[in-house]
Biotite code that builds the C-alpha atoms (Angstrom):
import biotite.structure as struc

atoms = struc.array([
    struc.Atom([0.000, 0.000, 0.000], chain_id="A", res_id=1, res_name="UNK", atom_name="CA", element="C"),
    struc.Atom([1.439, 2.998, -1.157], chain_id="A", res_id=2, res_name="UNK", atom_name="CA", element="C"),
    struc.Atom([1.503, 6.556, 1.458], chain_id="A", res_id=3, res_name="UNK", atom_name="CA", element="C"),
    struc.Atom([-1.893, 8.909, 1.530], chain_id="A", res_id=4, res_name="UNK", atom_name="CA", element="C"),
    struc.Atom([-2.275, 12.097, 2.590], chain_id="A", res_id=5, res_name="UNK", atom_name="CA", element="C"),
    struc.Atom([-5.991, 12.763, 3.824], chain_id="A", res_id=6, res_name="UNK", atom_name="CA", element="C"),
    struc.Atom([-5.668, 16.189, 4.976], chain_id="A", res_id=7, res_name="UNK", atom_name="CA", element="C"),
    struc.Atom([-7.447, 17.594, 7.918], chain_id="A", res_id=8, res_name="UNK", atom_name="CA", element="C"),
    struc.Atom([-11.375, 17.695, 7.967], chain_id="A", res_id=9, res_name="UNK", atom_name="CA", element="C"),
    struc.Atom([-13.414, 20.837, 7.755], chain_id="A", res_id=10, res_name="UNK", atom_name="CA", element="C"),
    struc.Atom([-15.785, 20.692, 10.789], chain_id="A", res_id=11, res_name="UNK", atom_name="CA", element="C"),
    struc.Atom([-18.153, 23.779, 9.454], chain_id="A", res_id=12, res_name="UNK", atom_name="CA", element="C"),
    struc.Atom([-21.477, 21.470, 8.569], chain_id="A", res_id=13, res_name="UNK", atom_name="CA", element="C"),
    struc.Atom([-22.143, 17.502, 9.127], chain_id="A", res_id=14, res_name="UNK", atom_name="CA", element="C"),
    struc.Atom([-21.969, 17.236, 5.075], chain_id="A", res_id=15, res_name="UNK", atom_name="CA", element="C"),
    struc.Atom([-19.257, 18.370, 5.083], chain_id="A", res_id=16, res_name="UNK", atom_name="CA", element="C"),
    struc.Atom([-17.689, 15.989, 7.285], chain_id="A", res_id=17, res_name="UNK", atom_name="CA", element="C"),
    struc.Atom([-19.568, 13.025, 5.954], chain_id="A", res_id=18, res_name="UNK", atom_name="CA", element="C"),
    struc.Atom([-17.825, 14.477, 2.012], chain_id="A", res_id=19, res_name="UNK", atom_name="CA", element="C"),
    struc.Atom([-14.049, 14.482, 3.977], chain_id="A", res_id=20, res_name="UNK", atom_name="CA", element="C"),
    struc.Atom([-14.721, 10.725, 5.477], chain_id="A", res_id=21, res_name="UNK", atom_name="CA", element="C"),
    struc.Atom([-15.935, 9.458, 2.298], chain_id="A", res_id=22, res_name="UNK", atom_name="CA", element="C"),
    struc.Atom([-13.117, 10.893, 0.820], chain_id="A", res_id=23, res_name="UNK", atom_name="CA", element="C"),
    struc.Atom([-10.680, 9.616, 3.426], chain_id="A", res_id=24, res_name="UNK", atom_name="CA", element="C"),
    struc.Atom([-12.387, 6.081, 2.171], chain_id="A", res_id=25, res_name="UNK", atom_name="CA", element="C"),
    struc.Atom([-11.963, 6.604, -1.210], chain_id="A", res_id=26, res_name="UNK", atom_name="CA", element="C"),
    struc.Atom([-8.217, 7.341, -0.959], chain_id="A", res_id=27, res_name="UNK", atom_name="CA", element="C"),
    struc.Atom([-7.795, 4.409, 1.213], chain_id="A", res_id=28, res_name="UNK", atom_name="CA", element="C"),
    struc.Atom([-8.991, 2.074, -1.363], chain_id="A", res_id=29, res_name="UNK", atom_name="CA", element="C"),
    struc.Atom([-7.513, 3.669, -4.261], chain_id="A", res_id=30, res_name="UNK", atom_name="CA", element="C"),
    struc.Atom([-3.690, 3.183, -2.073], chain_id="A", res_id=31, res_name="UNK", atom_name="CA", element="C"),
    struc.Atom([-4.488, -0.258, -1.539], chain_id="A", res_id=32, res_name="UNK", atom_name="CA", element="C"),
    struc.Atom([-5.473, -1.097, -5.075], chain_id="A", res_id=33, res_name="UNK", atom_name="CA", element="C"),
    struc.Atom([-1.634, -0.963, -6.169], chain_id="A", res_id=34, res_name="UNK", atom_name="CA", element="C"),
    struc.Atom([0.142, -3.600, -7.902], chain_id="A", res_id=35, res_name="UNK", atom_name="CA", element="C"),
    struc.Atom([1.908, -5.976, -5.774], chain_id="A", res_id=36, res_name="UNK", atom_name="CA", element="C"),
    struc.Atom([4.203, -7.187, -9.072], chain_id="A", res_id=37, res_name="UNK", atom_name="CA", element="C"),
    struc.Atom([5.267, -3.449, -9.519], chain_id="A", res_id=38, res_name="UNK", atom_name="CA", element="C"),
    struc.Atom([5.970, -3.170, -5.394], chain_id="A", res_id=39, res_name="UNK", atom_name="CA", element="C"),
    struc.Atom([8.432, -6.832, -6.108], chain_id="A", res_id=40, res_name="UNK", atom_name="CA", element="C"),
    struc.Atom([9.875, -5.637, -8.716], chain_id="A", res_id=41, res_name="UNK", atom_name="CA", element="C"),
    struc.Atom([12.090, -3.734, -6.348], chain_id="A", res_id=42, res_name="UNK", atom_name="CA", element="C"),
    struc.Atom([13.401, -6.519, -4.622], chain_id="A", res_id=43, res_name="UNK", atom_name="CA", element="C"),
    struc.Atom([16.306, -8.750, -5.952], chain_id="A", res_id=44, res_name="UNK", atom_name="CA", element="C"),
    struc.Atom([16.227, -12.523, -4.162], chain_id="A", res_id=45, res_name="UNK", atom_name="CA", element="C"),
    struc.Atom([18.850, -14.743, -4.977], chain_id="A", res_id=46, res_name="UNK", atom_name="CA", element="C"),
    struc.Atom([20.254, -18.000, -3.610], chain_id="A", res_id=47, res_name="UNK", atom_name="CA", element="C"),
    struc.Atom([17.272, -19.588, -2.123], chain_id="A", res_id=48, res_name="UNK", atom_name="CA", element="C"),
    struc.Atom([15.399, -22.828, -2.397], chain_id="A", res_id=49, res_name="UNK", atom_name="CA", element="C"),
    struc.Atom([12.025, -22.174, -3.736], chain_id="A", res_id=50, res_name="UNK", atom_name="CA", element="C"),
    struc.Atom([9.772, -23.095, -0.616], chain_id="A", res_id=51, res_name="UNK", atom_name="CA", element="C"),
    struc.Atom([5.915, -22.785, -0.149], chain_id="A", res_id=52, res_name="UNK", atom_name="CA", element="C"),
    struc.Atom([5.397, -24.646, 3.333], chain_id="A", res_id=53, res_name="UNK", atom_name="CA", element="C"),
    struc.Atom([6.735, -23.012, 6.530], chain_id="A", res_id=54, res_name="UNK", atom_name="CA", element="C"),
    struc.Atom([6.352, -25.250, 9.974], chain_id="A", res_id=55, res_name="UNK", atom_name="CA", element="C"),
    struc.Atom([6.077, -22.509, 11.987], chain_id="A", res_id=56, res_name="UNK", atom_name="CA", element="C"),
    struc.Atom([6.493, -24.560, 15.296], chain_id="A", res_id=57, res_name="UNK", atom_name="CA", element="C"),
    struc.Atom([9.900, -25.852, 14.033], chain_id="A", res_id=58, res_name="UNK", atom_name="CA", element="C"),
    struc.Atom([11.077, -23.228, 11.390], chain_id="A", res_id=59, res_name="UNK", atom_name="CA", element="C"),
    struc.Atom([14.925, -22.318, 10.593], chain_id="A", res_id=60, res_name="UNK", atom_name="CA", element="C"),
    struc.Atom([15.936, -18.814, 10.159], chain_id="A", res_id=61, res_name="UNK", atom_name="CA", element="C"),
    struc.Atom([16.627, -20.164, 6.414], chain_id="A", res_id=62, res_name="UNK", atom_name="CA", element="C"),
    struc.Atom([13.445, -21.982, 6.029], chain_id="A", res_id=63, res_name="UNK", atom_name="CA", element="C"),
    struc.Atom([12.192, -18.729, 6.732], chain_id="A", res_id=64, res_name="UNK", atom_name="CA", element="C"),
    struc.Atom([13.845, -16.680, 3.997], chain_id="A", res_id=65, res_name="UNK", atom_name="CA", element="C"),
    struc.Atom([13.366, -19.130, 1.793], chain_id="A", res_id=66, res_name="UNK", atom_name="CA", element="C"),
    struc.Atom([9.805, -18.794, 2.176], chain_id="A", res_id=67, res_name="UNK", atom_name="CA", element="C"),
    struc.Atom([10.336, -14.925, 2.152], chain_id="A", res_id=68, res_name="UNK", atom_name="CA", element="C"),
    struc.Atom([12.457, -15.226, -0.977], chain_id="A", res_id=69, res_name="UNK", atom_name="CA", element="C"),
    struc.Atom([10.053, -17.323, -2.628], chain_id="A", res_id=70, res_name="UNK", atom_name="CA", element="C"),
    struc.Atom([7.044, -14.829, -1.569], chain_id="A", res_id=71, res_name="UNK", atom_name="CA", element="C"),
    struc.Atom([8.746, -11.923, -3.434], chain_id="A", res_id=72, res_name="UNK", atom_name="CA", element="C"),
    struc.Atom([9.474, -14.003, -6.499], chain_id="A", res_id=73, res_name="UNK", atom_name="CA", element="C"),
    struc.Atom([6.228, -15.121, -7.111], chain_id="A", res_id=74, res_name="UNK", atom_name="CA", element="C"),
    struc.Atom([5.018, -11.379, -6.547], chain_id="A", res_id=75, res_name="UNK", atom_name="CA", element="C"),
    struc.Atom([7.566, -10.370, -8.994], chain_id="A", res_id=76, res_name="UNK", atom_name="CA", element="C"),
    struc.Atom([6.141, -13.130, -11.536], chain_id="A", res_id=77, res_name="UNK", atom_name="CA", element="C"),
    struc.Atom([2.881, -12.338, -10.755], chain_id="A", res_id=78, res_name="UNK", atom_name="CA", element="C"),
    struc.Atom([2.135, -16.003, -9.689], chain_id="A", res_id=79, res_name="UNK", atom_name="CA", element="C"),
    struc.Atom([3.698, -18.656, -8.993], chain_id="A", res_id=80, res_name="UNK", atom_name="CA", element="C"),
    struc.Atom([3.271, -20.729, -12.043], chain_id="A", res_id=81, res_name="UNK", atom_name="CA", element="C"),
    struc.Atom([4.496, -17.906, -14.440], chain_id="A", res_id=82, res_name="UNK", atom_name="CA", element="C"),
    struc.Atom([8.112, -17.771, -15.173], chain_id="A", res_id=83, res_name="UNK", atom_name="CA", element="C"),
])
């Protein structure tokens, strides 16, 4: 989710306020709707072991990046089945 800015409300009438909050919704959605590829696409992984199943009662600190790694390059790929 990318940063918003939602100003301060104007407390003059109740429509007002109801106009800012909707508003303050609005935004909110529209920051969440961003592309989780494009956020990836950031992020360079390298030497891992593709992994998809974490044990989290008996986890490593690599099984852990591993699954971290893998996360990222499947955002990056948009999927995990695409290349």
């Amino acid at each position: 989710m990318r940063p918003v800015s939602l100003g301060r409300p104007n407390l003059r009438s109740d429509k007002i306020w109801r106009d800012w909050v909707e508003s303050c919704f609005a935004e909110l959605e529209r920051a969440s709707q961003e592309d989780l590829s494009a956020v990836a696409a950031d992020f360079t992984v390298t030497n891992f072991t593709a992994t998809r199943t974490l044990n989290a009662g008996t986890a490593t600190t690599g099984d852990i990046a591993n699954v971290l790694c893998t996360l990222i390059d499947d955002l990056r790929n948009r999927g995990m089945k695409r290349s």
